[in-house]
N, C-alpha and C positions, 0 to 999 in steps of 0.2 A: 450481282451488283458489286462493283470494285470499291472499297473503300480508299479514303484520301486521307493520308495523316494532314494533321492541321499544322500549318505553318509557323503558330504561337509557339513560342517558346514556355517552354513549363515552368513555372515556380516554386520555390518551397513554400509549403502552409504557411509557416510562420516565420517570413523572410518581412512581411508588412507590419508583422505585431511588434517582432525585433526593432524594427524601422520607427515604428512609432512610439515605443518603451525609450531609444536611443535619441533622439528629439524630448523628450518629455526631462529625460536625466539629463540633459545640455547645462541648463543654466544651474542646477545644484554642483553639477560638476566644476562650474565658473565659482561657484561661490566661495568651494573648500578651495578650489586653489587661489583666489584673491585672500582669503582667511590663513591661508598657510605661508605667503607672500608675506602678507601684513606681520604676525607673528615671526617670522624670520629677519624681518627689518629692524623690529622691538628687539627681538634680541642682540643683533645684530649693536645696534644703538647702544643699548646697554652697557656693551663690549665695551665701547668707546668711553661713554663716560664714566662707568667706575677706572679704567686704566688712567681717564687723565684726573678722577680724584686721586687715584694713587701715584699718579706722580707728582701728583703737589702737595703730597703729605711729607710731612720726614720727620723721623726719631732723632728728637732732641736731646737723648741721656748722654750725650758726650758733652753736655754743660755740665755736670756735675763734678764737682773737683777740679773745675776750671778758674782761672784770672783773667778778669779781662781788663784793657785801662783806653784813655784816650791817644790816639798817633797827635805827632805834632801839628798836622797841617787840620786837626779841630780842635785844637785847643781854644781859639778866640771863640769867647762867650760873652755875653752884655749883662751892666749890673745896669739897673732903671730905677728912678724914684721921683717924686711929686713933686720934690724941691723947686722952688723958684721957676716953677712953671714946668718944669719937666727936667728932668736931667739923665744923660743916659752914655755908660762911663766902658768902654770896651775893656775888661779884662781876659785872665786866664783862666783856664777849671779842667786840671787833673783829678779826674775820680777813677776811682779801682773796685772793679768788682771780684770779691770771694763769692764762686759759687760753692757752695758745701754738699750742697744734694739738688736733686731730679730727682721726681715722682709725677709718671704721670702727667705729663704738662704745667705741674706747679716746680717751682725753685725758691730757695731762701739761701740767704748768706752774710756776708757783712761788706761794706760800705766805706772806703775812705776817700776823701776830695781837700782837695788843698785848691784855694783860688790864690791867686796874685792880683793884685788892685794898686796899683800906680807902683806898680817895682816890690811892693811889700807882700808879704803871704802871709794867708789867713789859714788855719788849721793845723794840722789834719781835723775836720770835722765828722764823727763817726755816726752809722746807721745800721740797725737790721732793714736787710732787703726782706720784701717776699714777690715773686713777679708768676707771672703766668705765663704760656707760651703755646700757640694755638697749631695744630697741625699745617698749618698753612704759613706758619712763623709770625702771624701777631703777636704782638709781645704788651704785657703789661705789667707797671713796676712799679712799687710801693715802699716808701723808705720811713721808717722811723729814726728819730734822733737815741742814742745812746750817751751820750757824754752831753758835757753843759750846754756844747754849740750845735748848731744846727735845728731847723724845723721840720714838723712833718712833709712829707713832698712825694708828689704822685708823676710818676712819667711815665710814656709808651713809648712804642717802637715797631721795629721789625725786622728780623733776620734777611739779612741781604747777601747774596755771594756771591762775592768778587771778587775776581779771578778764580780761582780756585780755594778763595780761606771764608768761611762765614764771618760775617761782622754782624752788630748789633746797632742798628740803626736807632739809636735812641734820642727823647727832647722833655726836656722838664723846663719849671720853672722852681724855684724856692726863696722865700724870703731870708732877706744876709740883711744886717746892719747896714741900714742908711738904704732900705732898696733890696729889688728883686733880682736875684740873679736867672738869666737864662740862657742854656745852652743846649746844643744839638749837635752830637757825636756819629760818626762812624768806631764804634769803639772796636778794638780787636783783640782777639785774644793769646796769652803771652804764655807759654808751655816752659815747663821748666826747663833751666837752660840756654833759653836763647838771654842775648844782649837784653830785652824790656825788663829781665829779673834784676840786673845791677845799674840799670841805668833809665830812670822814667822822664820822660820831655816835661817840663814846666814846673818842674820840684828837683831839689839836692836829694830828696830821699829814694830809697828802692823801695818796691812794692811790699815787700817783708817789714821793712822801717814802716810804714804809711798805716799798714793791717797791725803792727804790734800796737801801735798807740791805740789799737780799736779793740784789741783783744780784752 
């Protein structure tokens, strides 16, 4: 009798087990890598927002041992009072800040402001500062009176920079004789040396004259 090879093609044993083990591990396989996706995004993200909180942080220790005072073009500040129904009188307000120290986001210093009220000048009126200043450049500032004139007075702000120089965006208000003065400043700051040391907008005196009356 001749035999016939069978025209079936052979298979390996466990060509179907492989087959069906590979189908079963499908969707876990979907899973770790949707998991490893996800996780790589998160970090990814991460990346992102801690760099843009660190670009909107900045080290402020370069205000210590700083001066700052008001430029000309903010000097107009408004004095207000109750009188006769309201009365509300545009003068001037040159104030100067000694920073003394930086720590930390806190600062303290001293305080001089000279207003001018219908052509006549009132001060130098002196203060201890003490202010705050937040990674982000919030700013907050606290004045006590040191000499006979002046009231307590609370103002804020915020570090601004323009062009290439930080300003201090500040705005208070303080009670002055006869009325409240208020004003809001780009104040900038005056490095030894330059012309703001002998010469200050809205006052005869220099910065050194305005700080000795305070010392």
């Amino acid at each position: 009798m001749e035999l016939k090879q069978s025209t079936t093609d052979s298979k390996p044993a466990g060509s179907e087990s492989q087959k069906r083990n590979l189908m079963r591990d499908c969707p876990k396989l979907g899973i770790v890598r949707l998991l490893a996706t996800i996780v790589l995004v998160l970090v990814v993200v991460s990346g992102f927002v801690d760099e843009a909180r660190g670009s909107s942080s900045m080290d402020w220790s370069f205000l210590q041992n700083s001066y700052w005072y008001v430029p000309t073009v903010n000097l107009p500040a408004l004095l207000s009072s109750t009188a006769n129904g309201g009365t509300f009188i545009p003068i001037t307000d040159q104030t100067v800040f000694y920073i003394q120290r930086y720590v930390k986001g806190y600062f303290w210093g001293t305080v001089a402001t000279e207003l001018t009220v219908a052509g006549q000048s009132r001060g130098p009126a002196c203060f201890q500062m003490v202010g705050s200043v937040t990674p982000e450049g919030t700013v907050n500032l606290s004045f006590t009176p040191t000499g006979s004139s002046g009231a307590p007075t609370a103002g804020f702000g915020t570090m601004r920079l323009i062009g290439r120089q930080w300003t201090m965006e500040n705005q208070m208000s303080t009670s002055q004789s006869g009325g409240t003065a208020t004003h809001w400043a780009y104040m900038v700051q005056c490095r030894v040396g330059q012309p703001c040391m002998r010469s200050l907008p809205g006052t005869d005196l220099t910065i050194a004259q305005l700080l000795d009356d305070c010392s």
